[in-house]
LUMMI-723742 format. One line per 2 residues: number of its first residue (from 1); their letters; for each residue x, y, z of N, C-alpha, C. Coordinates in pm, 1 decimal. Layout:
N
NUM> A> X,Y,Z,X,Y,Z,X,Y,Z ~ ...
This chain:
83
1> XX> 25755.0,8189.0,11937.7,25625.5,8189.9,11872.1,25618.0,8072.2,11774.4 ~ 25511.7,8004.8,11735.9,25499.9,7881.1,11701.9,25469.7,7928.5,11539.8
3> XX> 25526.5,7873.4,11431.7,25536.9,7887.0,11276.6,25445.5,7754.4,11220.1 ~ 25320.4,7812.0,11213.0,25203.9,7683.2,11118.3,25315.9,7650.9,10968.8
5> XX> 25343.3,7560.8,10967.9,25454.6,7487.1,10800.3,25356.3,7398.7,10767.5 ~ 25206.2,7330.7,10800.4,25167.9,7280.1,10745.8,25076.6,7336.8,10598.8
7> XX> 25078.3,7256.4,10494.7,25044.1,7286.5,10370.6,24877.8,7354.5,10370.8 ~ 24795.7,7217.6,10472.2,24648.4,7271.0,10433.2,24572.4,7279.3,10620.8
9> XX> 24548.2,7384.6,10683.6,24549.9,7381.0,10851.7,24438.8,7284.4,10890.6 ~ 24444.6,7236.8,10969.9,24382.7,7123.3,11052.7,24223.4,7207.9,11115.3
11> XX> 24145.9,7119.1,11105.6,24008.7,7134.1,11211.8,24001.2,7037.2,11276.8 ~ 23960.2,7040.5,11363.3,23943.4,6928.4,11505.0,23799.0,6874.2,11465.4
13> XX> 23744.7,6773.0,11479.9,23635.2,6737.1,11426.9,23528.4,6587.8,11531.6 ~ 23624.6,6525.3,11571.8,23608.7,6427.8,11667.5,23431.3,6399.6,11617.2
15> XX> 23452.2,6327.2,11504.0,23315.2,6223.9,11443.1,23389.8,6086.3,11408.0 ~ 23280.9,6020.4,11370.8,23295.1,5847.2,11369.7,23322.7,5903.8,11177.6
17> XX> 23428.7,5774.2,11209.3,23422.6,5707.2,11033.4,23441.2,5549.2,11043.9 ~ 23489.3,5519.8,10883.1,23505.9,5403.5,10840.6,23578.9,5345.7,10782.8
19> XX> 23691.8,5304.1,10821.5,23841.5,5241.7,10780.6,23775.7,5094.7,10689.1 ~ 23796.7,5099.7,10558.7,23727.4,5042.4,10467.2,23901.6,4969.3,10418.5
21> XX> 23891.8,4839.7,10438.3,24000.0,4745.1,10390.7,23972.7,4678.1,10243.0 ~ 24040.9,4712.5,10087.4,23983.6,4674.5,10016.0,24095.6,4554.3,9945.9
23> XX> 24119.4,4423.7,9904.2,24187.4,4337.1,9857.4,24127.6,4333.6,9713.1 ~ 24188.6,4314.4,9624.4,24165.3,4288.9,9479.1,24045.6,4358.6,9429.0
25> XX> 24039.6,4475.4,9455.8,23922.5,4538.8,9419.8,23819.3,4502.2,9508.6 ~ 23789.1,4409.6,9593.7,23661.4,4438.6,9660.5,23713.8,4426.5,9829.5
27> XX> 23638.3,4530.1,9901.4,23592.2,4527.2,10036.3,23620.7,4383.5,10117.8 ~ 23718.8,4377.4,10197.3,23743.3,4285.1,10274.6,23678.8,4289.8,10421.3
29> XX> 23685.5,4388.9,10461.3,23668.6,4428.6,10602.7,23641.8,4586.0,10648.4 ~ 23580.1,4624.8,10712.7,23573.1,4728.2,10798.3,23596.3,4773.9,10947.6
31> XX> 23594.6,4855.0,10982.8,23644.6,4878.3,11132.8,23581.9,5081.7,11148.8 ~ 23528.2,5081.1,11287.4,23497.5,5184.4,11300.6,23642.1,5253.1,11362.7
33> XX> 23608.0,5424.1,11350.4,23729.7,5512.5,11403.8,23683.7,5618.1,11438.5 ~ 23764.6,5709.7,11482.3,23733.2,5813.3,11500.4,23804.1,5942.7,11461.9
35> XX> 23779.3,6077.7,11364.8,23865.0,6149.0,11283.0,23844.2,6250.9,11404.6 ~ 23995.2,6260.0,11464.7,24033.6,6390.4,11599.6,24028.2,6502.5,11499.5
37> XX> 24060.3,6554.6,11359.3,24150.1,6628.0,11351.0,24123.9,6576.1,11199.5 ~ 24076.7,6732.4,11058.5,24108.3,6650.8,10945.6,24163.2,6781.0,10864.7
39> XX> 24206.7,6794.2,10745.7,24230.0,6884.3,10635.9,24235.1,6831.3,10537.5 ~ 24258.2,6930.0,10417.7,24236.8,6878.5,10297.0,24331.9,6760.6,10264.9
41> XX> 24459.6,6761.2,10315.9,24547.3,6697.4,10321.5,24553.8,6589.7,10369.9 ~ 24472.2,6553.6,10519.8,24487.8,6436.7,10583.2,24425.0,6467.3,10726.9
43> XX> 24452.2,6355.6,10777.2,24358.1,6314.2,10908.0,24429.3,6259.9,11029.0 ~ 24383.2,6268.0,11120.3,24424.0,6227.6,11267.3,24371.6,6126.2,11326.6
45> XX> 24386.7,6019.1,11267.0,24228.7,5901.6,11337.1,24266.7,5810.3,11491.8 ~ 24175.3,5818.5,11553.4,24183.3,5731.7,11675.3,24122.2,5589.0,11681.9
47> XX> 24258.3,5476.2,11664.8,24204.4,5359.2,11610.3,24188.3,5236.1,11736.7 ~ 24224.6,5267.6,11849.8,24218.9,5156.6,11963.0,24334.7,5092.1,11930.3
49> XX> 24335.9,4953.0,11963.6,24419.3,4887.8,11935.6,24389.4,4783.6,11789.4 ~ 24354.4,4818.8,11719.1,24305.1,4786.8,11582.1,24450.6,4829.0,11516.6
51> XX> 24529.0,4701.5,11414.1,24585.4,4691.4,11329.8,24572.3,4743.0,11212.4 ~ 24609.4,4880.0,11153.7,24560.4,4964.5,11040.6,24679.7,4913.2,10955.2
53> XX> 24610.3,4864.0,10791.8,24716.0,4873.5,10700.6,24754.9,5008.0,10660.2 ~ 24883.7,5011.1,10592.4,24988.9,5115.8,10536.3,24862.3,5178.3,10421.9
55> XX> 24770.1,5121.2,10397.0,24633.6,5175.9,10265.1,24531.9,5116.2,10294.8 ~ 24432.0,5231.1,10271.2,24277.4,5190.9,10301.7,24184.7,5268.6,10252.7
57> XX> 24080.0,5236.8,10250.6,24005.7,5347.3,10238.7,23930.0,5439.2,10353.1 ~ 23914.4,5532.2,10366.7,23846.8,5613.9,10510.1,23699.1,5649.9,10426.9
59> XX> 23605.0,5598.2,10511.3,23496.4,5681.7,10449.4,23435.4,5778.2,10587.1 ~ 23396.5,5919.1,10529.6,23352.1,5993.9,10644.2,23293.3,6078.6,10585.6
61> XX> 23239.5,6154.9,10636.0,23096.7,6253.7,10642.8,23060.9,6226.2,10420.6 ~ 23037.7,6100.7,10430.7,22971.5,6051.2,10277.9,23083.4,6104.7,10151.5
63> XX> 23197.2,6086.5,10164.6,23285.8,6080.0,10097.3,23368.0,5968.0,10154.0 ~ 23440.7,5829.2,10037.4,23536.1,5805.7,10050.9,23662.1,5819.8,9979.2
65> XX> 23747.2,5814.5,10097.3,23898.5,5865.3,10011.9,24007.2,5784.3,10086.1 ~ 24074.8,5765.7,9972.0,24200.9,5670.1,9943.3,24298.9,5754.3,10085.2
67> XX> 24371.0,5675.7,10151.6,24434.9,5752.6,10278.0,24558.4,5600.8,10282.9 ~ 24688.8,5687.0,10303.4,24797.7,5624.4,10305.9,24854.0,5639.3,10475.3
69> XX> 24897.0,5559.2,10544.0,24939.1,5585.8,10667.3,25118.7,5678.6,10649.4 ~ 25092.0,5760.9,10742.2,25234.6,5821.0,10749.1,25308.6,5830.5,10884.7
71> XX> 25205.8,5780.4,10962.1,25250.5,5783.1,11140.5,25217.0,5740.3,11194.6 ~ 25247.5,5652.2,11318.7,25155.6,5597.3,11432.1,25244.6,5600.4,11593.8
73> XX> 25085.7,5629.2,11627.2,25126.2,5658.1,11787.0,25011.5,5659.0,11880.9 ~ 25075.8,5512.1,12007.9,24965.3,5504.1,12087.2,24879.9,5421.5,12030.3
75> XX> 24759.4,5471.1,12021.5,24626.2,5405.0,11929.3,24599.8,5530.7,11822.8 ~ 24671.8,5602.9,11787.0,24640.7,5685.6,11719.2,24702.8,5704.1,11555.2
77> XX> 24693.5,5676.3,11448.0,24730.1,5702.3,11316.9,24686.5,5866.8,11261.9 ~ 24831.9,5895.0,11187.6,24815.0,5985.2,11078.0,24834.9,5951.8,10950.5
79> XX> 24707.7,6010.2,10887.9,24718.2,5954.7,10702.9,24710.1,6081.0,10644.6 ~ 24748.2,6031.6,10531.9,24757.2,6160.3,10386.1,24674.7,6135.7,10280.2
81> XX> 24549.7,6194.2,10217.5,24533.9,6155.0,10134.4,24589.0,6150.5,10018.5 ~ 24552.6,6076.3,9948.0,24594.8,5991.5,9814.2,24506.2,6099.2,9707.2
83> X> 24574.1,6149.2,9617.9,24529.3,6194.2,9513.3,24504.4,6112.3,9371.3
């Protein structure tokens, strides 16, 4: 039988966001994505073959939030948010 150990449980969500690249305080670049999968904790994003930095900002459903990479696989990244 399978034991949920994650802290905050996942919803599947499969909407567009916005991987927001910021250098010295301002906005360098953007790139669209897609959030498979989010919780309070973090997200599942589907990035193509798009080069994601280790920090960014994610903006999605009109919140943005600070998101640190913790995994990658495929075209696919997992982040944590940043408190």
């Amino acid at each position: 039988m399978f034991v949920e150990r994650r802290a905050f449980p996942r919803t599947t969500v499969r909407r567009p966001a916005e991987i927001v690249i910021v250098t010295s305080g301002l906005r360098t670049s953007s790139y669209t994505c897609t959030v498979v999968n989010c919780s309070e904790g973090g997200a599942l994003l589907e990035v193509g073959k798009l080069t994601v930095p280790d920090e960014f900002q994610l903006n999605f459903q009109g919140a943005s939030l600070a998101a640190r990479v913790v995994g990658r696989t495929g075209d696919q990244v997992r982040v944590q948010f940043e408190r």
